[in-house]
Every structure is written in structure tokens, then in C-alpha cells.
C-alpha positions as a Markdown table, in Angstrom:
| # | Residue | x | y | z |
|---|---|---|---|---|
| 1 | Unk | 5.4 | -35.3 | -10.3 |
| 2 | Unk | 8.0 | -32.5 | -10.3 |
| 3 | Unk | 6.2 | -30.7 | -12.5 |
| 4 | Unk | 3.2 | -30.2 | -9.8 |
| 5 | Unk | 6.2 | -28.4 | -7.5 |
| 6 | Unk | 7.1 | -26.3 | -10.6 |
| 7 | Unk | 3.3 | -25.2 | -10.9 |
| 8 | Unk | 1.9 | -24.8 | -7.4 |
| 9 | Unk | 5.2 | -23.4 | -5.3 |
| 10 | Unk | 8.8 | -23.9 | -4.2 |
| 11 | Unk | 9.3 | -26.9 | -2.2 |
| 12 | Unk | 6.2 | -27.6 | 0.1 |
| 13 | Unk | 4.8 | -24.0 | 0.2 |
| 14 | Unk | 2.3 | -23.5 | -2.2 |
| 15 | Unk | 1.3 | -19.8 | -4.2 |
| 16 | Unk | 5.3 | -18.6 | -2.8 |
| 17 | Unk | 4.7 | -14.7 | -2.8 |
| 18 | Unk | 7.3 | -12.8 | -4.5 |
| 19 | Unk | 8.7 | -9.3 | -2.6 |
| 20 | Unk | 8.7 | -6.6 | -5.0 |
| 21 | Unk | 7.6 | -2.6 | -5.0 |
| 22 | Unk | 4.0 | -3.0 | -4.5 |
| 23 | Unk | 4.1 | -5.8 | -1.7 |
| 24 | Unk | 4.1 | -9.6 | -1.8 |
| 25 | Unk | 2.9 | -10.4 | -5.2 |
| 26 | Unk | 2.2 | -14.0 | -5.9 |
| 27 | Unk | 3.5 | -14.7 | -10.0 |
| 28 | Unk | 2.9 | -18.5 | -10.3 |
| 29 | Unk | 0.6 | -18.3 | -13.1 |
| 30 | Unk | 3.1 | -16.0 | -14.8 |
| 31 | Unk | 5.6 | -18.5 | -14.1 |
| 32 | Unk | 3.5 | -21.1 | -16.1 |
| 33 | Unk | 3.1 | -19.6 | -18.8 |
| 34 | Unk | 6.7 | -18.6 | -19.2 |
| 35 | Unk | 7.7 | -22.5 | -18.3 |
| 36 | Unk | 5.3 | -23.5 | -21.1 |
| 37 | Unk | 6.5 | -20.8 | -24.2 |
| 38 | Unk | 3.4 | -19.2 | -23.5 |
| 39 | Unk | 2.0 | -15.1 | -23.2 |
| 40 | Unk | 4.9 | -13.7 | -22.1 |
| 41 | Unk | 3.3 | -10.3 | -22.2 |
| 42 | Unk | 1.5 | -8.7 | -18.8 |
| 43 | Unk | -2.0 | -8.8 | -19.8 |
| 44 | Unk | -3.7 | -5.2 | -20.0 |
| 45 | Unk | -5.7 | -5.4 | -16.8 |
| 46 | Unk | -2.8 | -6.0 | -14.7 |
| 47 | Unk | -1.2 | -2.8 | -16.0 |
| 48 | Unk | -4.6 | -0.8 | -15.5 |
| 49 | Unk | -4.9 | -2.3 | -12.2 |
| 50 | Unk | -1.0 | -1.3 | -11.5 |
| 51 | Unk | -1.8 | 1.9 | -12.5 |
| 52 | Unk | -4.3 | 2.4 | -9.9 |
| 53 | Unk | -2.7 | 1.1 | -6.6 |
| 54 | Unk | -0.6 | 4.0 | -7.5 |
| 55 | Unk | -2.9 | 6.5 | -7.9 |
| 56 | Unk | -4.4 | 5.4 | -4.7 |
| 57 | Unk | -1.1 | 5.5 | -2.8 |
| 58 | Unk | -0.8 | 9.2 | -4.6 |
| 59 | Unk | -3.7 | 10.3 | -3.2 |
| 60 | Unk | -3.5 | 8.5 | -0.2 |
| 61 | Unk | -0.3 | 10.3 | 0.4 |
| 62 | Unk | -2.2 | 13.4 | -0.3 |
| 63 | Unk | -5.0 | 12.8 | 2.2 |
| 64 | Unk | -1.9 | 12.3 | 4.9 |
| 65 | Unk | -0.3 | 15.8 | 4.5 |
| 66 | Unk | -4.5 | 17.2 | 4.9 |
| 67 | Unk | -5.1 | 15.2 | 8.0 |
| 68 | Unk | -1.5 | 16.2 | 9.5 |
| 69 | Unk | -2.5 | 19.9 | 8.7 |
| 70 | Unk | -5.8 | 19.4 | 10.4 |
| 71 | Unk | -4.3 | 18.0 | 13.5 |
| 72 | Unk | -1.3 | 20.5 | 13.5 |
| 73 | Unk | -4.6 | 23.1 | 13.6 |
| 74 | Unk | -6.4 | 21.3 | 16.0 |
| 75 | Unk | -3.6 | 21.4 | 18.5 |
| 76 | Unk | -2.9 | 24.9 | 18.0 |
| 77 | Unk | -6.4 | 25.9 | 18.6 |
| 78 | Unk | -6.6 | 23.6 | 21.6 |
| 79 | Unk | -2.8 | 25.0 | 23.1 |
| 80 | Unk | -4.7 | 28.9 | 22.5 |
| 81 | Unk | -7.3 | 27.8 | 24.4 |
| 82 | Unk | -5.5 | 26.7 | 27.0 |
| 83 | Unk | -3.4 | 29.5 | 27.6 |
| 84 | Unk | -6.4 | 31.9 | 27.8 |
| 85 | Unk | -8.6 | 29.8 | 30.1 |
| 86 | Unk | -4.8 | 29.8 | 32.4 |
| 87 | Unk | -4.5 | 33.5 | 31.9 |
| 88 | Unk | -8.3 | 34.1 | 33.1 |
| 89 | Unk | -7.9 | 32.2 | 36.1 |
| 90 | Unk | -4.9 | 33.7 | 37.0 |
| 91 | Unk | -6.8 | 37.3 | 36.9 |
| 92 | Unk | -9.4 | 35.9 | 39.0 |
């Protein structure tokens, strides 16, 4: 039953995730598939889906620098404030 090891994982651990640039990434069914002369190519939907995450991490990344802006402003307002409420109290 080696070939049950081969399919499911690396020694006892089952579904081993692979590091790569998007994460942990789990290729076992690729693996099969290559073991058995298969599809070798990535099916379409992966790509599309690839192709998304990264257009979500672009406009994630996008949506950072606008809340850092916002909070930059935010403290600059609130540091104004301040230093008018001190300067009234110290007419007073």
C-alpha cells in the first residue's frame, strides 16, 4: 500500500501543504495526476482564480494606503484640536 502514502501525503501527514507565493497550497491532486501521465496542464479555473487573489491583494493594498491617509488625518485634526482647547485655557 505505498501507493496510498504517494496519493494522500508524505509519511503520516495527510494533504502536506506546499509553501509557495500565495500561502500554503496543498498540490496532491496535481501530484496524481502527474504520477499517473495524466493533465499536466493547470486547469483554467485555477488560473482565473490565481488571477483574482491578486487583484484582491492589489486592492487590498490600495485600501491600506486610504485607511493610513484617513488615520494620518484623523490624528492631525485631533493634535489641532488639542492645541487650541490648551491655548484657550491658558487665556483663561
Amino acid at each position: 500500500m505505498i501507493w496510498s502514502i504517494i496519493f494522500n501525503g508524505c509519511g503520516g501527514h495527510l494533504w502536506v501543504p506546499l509553501i509557495g507565493i500565495w500561502g500554503a497550497i496543498s498540490y496532491s491532486s496535481l501530484m496524481v495526476l502527474r504520477q499517473y501521465r495524466g493533465l499536466r496542464k493547470v486547469p483554467d479555473d485555477v488560473a482565473e482564480f490565481t488571477e483574482k487573489i491578486r487583484d484582491l491583494e492589489i486592492h487590498l493594498r490600495g485600501r491600506d494606503k486610504e485607511v493610513k491617509w484617513q488615520r494620518e488625518q484623523h490624528q492631525s485634526y485631533v493634535k489641532e484640536k488639542k492645541e487650541e482647547f490648551m491655548r484657550q485655557q491658558q487665556q483663561h
